[in-house]
C-alpha positions in Angstrom: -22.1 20.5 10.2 -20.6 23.0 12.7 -17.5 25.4 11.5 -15.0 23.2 13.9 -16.1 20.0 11.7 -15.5 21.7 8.6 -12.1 22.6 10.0 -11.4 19.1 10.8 -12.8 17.4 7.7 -11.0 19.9 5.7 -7.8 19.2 7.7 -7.8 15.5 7.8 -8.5 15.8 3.7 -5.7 17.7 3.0 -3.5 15.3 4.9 -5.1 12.1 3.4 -4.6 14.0 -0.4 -0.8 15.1 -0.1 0.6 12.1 1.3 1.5 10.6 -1.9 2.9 14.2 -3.2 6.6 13.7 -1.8 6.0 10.0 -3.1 5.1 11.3 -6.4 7.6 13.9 -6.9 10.3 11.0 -6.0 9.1 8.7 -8.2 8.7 10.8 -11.5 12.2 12.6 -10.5 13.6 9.1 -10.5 11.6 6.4 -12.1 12.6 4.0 -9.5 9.4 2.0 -7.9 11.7 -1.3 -7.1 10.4 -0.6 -3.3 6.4 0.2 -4.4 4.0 -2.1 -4.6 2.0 -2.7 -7.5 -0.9 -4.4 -5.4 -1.0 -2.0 -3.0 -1.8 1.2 -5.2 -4.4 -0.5 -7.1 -6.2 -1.4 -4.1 -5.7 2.1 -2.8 -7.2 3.8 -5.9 -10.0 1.8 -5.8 -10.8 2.3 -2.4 -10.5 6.1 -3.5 -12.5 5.9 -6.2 -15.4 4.0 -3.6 -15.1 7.3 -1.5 -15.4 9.6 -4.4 -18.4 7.7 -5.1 -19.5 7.8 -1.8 -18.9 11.4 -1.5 -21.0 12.1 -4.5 -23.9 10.2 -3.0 -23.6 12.3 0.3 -23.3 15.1 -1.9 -19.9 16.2 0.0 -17.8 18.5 -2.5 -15.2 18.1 0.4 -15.2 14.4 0.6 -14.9 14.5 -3.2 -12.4 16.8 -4.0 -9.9 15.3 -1.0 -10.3 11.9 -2.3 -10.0 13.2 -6.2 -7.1 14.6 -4.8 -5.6 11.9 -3.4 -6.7 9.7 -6.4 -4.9 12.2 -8.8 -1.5 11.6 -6.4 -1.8 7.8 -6.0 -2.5 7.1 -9.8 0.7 8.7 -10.9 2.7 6.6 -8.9 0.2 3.6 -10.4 1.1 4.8 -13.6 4.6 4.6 -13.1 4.4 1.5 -11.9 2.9 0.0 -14.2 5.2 1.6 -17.1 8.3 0.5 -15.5 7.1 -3.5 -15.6 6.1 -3.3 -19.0 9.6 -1.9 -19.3 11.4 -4.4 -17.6 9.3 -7.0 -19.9 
């Protein structure tokens, strides 16, 4: 791949990973997820974890380490989630 692609991959990555950062920050600051969906982060960390894979069988450290990333971001949100409904239980 030329330089310009590896600009643009890299790019787009760090986009796609720190999306969920301001989410994150919000979330553990407050621990309110009344507005989150449950359903919807699940099926986003799944889908990361499919890319990761995907990434390792392209052998694409970039493609790995974005979506690890973004995994790592989306998951603590998940977790919260998930800790605030057994709460509420």
């Amino acid at each position: 791949m030329d330089i310009f692609g590896e600009i643009l991959g890299c790019l787009a990555g760090i986009c796609t990973a720190v999306v969920f950062l301001p989410q994150s920050i919000q979330t553990i600051k407050t621990k309110n997820v009344s507005g989150l969906s449950l359903g919807s982060y699940v099926i986003y960390c799944v889908g990361m974890i499919l890319w990761i894979a995907y990434g390792v069988y392209l052998h694409s450290i970039q493609m790995m380490f974005f979506n690890a990333l973004s995994l790592f971001f989306a998951m603590i949100i998940l977790y919260i989630i998930i800790q605030q409904r057994i709460k509420k239980r």
